[in-house]
C-alpha positions in Angstrom: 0.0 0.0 0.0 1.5 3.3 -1.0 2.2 6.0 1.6 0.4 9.2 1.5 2.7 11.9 0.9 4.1 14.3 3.6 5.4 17.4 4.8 8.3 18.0 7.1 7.7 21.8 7.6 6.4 25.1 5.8 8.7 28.0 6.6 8.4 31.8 5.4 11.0 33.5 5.9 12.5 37.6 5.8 15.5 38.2 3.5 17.8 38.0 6.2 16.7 34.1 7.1 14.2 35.1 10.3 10.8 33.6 10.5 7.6 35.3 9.7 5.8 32.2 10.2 7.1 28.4 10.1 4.9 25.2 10.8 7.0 22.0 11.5 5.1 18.3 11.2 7.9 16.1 11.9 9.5 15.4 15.3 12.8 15.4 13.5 14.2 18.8 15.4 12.8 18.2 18.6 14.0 21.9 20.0 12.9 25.6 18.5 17.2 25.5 18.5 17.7 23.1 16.2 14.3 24.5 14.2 16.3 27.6 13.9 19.5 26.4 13.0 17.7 24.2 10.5 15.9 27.7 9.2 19.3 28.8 9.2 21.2 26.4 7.1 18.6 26.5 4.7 18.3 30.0 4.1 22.4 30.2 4.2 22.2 27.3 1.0 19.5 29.0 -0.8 19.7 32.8 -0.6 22.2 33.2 -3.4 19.9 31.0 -6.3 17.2 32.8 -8.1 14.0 30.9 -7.2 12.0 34.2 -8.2 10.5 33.1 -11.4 10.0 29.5 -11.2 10.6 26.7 -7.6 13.6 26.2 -7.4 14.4 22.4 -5.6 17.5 21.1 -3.6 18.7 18.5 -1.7 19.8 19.2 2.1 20.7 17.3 4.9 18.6 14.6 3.6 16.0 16.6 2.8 14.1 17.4 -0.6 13.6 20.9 0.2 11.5 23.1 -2.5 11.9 27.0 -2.5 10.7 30.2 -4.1 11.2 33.9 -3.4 9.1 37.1 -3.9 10.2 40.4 -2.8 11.9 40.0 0.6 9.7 36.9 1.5 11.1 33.1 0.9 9.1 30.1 0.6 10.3 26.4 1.7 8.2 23.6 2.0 10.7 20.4 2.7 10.2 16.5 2.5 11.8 13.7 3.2 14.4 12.4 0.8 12.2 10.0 -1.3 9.3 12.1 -1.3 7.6 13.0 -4.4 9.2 16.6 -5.7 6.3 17.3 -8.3 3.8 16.7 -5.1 6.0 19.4 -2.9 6.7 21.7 -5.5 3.0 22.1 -5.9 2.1 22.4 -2.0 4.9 25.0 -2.5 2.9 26.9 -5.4 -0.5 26.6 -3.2 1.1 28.2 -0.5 3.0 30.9 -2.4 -0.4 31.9 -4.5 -2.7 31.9 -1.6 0.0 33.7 0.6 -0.5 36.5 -2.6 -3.9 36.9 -2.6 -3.9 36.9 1.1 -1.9 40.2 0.6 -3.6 41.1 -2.6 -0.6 41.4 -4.6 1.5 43.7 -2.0 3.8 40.4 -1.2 6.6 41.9 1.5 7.3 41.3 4.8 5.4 44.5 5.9 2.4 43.5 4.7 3.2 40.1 5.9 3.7 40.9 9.3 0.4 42.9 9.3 -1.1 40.0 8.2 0.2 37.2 9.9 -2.8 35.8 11.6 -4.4 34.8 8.1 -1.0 33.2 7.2 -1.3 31.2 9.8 -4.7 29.9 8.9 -3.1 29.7 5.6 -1.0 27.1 6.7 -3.2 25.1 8.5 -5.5 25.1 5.8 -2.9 23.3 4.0 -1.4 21.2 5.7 -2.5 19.3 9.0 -0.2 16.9 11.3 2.1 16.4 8.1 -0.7 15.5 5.7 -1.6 17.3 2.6 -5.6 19.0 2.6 -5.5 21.3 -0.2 -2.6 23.2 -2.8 -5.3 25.0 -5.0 -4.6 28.7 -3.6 -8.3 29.9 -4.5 -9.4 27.4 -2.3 -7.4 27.8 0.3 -7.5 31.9 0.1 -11.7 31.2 0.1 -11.5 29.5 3.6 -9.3 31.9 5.0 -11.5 34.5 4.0 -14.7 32.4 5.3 -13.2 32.3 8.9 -10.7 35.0 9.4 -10.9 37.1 12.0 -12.1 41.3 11.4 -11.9 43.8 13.0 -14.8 43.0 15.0 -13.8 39.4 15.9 -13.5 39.3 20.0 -9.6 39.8 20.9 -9.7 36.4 22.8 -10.1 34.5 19.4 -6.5 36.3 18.1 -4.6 35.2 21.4 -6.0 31.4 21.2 -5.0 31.6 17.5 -1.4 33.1 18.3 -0.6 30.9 21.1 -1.4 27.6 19.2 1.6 28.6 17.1 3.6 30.1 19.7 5.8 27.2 19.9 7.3 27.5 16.1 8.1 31.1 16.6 7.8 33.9 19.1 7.1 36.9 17.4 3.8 34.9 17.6 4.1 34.4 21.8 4.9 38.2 21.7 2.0 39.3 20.0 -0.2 36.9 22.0 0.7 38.5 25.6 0.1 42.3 24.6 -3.3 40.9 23.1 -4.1 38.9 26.4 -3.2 42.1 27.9 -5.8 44.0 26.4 -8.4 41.1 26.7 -7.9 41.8 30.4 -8.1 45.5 29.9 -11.5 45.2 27.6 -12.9 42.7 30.2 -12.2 45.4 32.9 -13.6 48.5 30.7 -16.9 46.1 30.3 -17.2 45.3 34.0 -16.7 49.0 35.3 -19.2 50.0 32.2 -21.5 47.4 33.4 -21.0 48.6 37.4 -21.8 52.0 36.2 -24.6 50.9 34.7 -26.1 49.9 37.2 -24.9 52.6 39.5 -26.7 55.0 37.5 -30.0 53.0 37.3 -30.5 52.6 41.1 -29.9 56.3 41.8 -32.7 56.7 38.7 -35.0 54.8 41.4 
Protein backbone atom coordinates (compact mmCIF):
# COMPACT_ATOMS: atom_id res chain seq x y z
CA UNK A 1 0.00 0.00 0.00
CA UNK A 2 1.52 3.31 -0.98
CA UNK A 3 2.15 5.96 1.59
CA UNK A 4 0.38 9.19 1.49
CA UNK A 5 2.70 11.87 0.89
CA UNK A 6 4.15 14.28 3.63
CA UNK A 7 5.41 17.35 4.78
CA UNK A 8 8.34 18.02 7.10
CA UNK A 9 7.65 21.76 7.55
CA UNK A 10 6.41 25.07 5.85
CA UNK A 11 8.72 27.98 6.58
CA UNK A 12 8.36 31.82 5.44
CA UNK A 13 11.04 33.53 5.94
CA UNK A 14 12.50 37.61 5.80
CA UNK A 15 15.46 38.18 3.52
CA UNK A 16 17.80 37.95 6.17
CA UNK A 17 16.72 34.09 7.12
CA UNK A 18 14.22 35.06 10.29
CA UNK A 19 10.76 33.56 10.48
CA UNK A 20 7.64 35.33 9.71
CA UNK A 21 5.82 32.16 10.15
CA UNK A 22 7.10 28.36 10.06
CA UNK A 23 4.89 25.20 10.84
CA UNK A 24 7.02 21.99 11.51
CA UNK A 25 5.06 18.33 11.16
CA UNK A 26 7.92 16.12 11.91
CA UNK A 27 9.54 15.36 15.30
CA UNK A 28 12.76 15.43 13.46
CA UNK A 29 14.20 18.84 15.36
CA UNK A 30 12.84 18.16 18.64
CA UNK A 31 13.98 21.93 20.02
CA UNK A 32 12.91 25.62 18.54
CA UNK A 33 17.20 25.55 18.46
CA UNK A 34 17.71 23.13 16.22
CA UNK A 35 14.29 24.49 14.17
CA UNK A 36 16.29 27.62 13.92
CA UNK A 37 19.47 26.36 13.02
CA UNK A 38 17.69 24.15 10.47
CA UNK A 39 15.91 27.69 9.18
CA UNK A 40 19.26 28.82 9.20
CA UNK A 41 21.23 26.39 7.08
CA UNK A 42 18.63 26.51 4.65
CA UNK A 43 18.28 29.98 4.15
CA UNK A 44 22.38 30.17 4.19
CA UNK A 45 22.21 27.34 1.02
CA UNK A 46 19.50 28.97 -0.85
CA UNK A 47 19.72 32.80 -0.58
CA UNK A 48 22.16 33.21 -3.38
CA UNK A 49 19.88 30.96 -6.26
CA UNK A 50 17.24 32.77 -8.05
CA UNK A 51 14.02 30.94 -7.24
CA UNK A 52 11.99 34.15 -8.18
CA UNK A 53 10.49 33.12 -11.44
CA UNK A 54 9.96 29.51 -11.20
CA UNK A 55 10.65 26.72 -7.59
CA UNK A 56 13.64 26.16 -7.38
CA UNK A 57 14.45 22.37 -5.59
CA UNK A 58 17.52 21.08 -3.64
CA UNK A 59 18.68 18.51 -1.67
CA UNK A 60 19.84 19.20 2.07
CA UNK A 61 20.69 17.29 4.93
CA UNK A 62 18.56 14.56 3.57
CA UNK A 63 16.02 16.58 2.84
CA UNK A 64 14.11 17.45 -0.56
CA UNK A 65 13.59 20.92 0.24
CA UNK A 66 11.49 23.09 -2.51
CA UNK A 67 11.90 27.05 -2.46
CA UNK A 68 10.74 30.23 -4.11
CA UNK A 69 11.18 33.93 -3.40
CA UNK A 70 9.12 37.08 -3.95
CA UNK A 71 10.15 40.37 -2.75
CA UNK A 72 11.86 40.03 0.64
CA UNK A 73 9.68 36.88 1.54
CA UNK A 74 11.10 33.13 0.86
CA UNK A 75 9.10 30.11 0.63
CA UNK A 76 10.28 26.42 1.69
CA UNK A 77 8.15 23.59 2.01
CA UNK A 78 10.68 20.40 2.68
CA UNK A 79 10.21 16.49 2.52
CA UNK A 80 11.82 13.69 3.18
CA UNK A 81 14.38 12.39 0.76
CA UNK A 82 12.19 10.02 -1.31
CA UNK A 83 9.26 12.15 -1.29
CA UNK A 84 7.62 13.04 -4.40
CA UNK A 85 9.25 16.60 -5.65
CA UNK A 86 6.27 17.31 -8.31
CA UNK A 87 3.76 16.72 -5.10
CA UNK A 88 6.00 19.43 -2.88
CA UNK A 89 6.72 21.69 -5.49
CA UNK A 90 3.00 22.08 -5.91
CA UNK A 91 2.12 22.37 -2.03
CA UNK A 92 4.87 25.02 -2.47
CA UNK A 93 2.92 26.89 -5.43
CA UNK A 94 -0.50 26.61 -3.20
CA UNK A 95 1.07 28.25 -0.49
CA UNK A 96 3.02 30.88 -2.41
CA UNK A 97 -0.39 31.90 -4.50
CA UNK A 98 -2.66 31.94 -1.56
CA UNK A 99 -0.05 33.66 0.59
CA UNK A 100 -0.53 36.54 -2.60
CA UNK A 101 -3.94 36.93 -2.61
CA UNK A 102 -3.89 36.92 1.11
CA UNK A 103 -1.93 40.20 0.64
CA UNK A 104 -3.63 41.07 -2.55
CA UNK A 105 -0.65 41.39 -4.58
CA UNK A 106 1.48 43.73 -2.02
CA UNK A 107 3.81 40.42 -1.17
CA UNK A 108 6.60 41.92 1.54
CA UNK A 109 7.30 41.33 4.79
CA UNK A 110 5.40 44.52 5.87
CA UNK A 111 2.44 43.50 4.67
CA UNK A 112 3.16 40.05 5.94
CA UNK A 113 3.67 40.93 9.28
CA UNK A 114 0.43 42.85 9.31
CA UNK A 115 -1.13 40.01 8.16
CA UNK A 116 0.19 37.25 9.94
CA UNK A 117 -2.83 35.76 11.65
CA UNK A 118 -4.39 34.80 8.10
CA UNK A 119 -1.00 33.23 7.18
CA UNK A 120 -1.29 31.22 9.76
CA UNK A 121 -4.71 29.92 8.95
CA UNK A 122 -3.15 29.67 5.64
CA UNK A 123 -1.05 27.13 6.73
CA UNK A 124 -3.24 25.14 8.48
CA UNK A 125 -5.49 25.11 5.80
CA UNK A 126 -2.90 23.29 3.95
CA UNK A 127 -1.43 21.16 5.74
CA UNK A 128 -2.49 19.31 9.02
CA UNK A 129 -0.20 16.92 11.29
CA UNK A 130 2.13 16.42 8.15
CA UNK A 131 -0.72 15.48 5.67
CA UNK A 132 -1.55 17.32 2.60
CA UNK A 133 -5.56 18.97 2.61
CA UNK A 134 -5.53 21.33 -0.18
CA UNK A 135 -2.59 23.16 -2.81
CA UNK A 136 -5.34 24.96 -5.02
CA UNK A 137 -4.59 28.74 -3.64
CA UNK A 138 -8.31 29.92 -4.53
CA UNK A 139 -9.35 27.43 -2.31
CA UNK A 140 -7.44 27.83 0.31
CA UNK A 141 -7.53 31.92 0.09
CA UNK A 142 -11.73 31.23 0.11
CA UNK A 143 -11.45 29.49 3.63
CA UNK A 144 -9.28 31.89 4.99
CA UNK A 145 -11.49 34.50 4.00
CA UNK A 146 -14.71 32.43 5.29
CA UNK A 147 -13.25 32.30 8.88
CA UNK A 148 -10.73 35.02 9.41
CA UNK A 149 -10.93 37.05 11.98
CA UNK A 150 -12.09 41.27 11.39
CA UNK A 151 -11.90 43.76 13.05
CA UNK A 152 -14.75 43.04 14.95
CA UNK A 153 -13.85 39.44 15.88
CA UNK A 154 -13.53 39.35 20.00
CA UNK A 155 -9.59 39.83 20.88
CA UNK A 156 -9.72 36.36 22.84
CA UNK A 157 -10.11 34.47 19.43
CA UNK A 158 -6.50 36.33 18.13
CA UNK A 159 -4.60 35.16 21.41
CA UNK A 160 -6.03 31.38 21.19
CA UNK A 161 -4.98 31.57 17.54
CA UNK A 162 -1.38 33.06 18.29
CA UNK A 163 -0.60 30.94 21.09
CA UNK A 164 -1.41 27.58 19.24
CA UNK A 165 1.63 28.58 17.15
CA UNK A 166 3.58 30.10 19.74
CA UNK A 167 5.81 27.23 19.92
CA UNK A 168 7.28 27.52 16.07
CA UNK A 169 8.12 31.07 16.62
CA UNK A 170 7.83 33.86 19.11
CA UNK A 171 7.15 36.91 17.43
CA UNK A 172 3.78 34.85 17.61
CA UNK A 173 4.08 34.40 21.84
CA UNK A 174 4.91 38.21 21.65
CA UNK A 175 2.01 39.32 19.96
CA UNK A 176 -0.23 36.88 21.96
CA UNK A 177 0.74 38.53 25.58
CA UNK A 178 0.14 42.32 24.61
CA UNK A 179 -3.25 40.92 23.07
CA UNK A 180 -4.15 38.88 26.38
CA UNK A 181 -3.22 42.11 27.85
CA UNK A 182 -5.80 44.00 26.41
CA UNK A 183 -8.39 41.09 26.68
CA UNK A 184 -7.90 41.76 30.40
CA UNK A 185 -8.11 45.52 29.87
CA UNK A 186 -11.53 45.16 27.62
CA UNK A 187 -12.93 42.66 30.20
CA UNK A 188 -12.20 45.36 32.94
CA UNK A 189 -13.60 48.52 30.68
CA UNK A 190 -16.92 46.07 30.28
CA UNK A 191 -17.23 45.32 33.97
CA UNK A 192 -16.73 49.00 35.33
CA UNK A 193 -19.17 50.02 32.18
CA UNK A 194 -21.53 47.42 33.45
CA UNK A 195 -20.97 48.61 37.45
CA UNK A 196 -21.84 52.04 36.24
CA UNK A 197 -24.56 50.93 34.69
CA UNK A 198 -26.11 49.94 37.23
CA UNK A 199 -24.91 52.56 39.54
CA UNK A 200 -26.73 55.02 37.47
CA UNK A 201 -30.04 53.00 37.28
CA UNK A 202 -30.50 52.58 41.15
CA UNK A 203 -29.92 56.30 41.81
CA UNK A 204 -32.75 56.74 38.73
CA UNK A 205 -34.96 54.82 41.37
Amino acid sequence: MELCPTIKNILLLDSEGKRIAVKYYSDDWPTNAAKEAFEKAVFTKTQKTNARTEAEITMFDNYIVVYKFVQDLHFFVTGGENENEIILATVLQGFFDAVGLLLRGTEDKKEALENLDLILLCLDEIVDGGIILETDANVIAGKVDSHSMDAGAPLSEQVNLLLFHSSDYPLAKSIATILTYLVLQQTITQALATAREHLTRSLLK
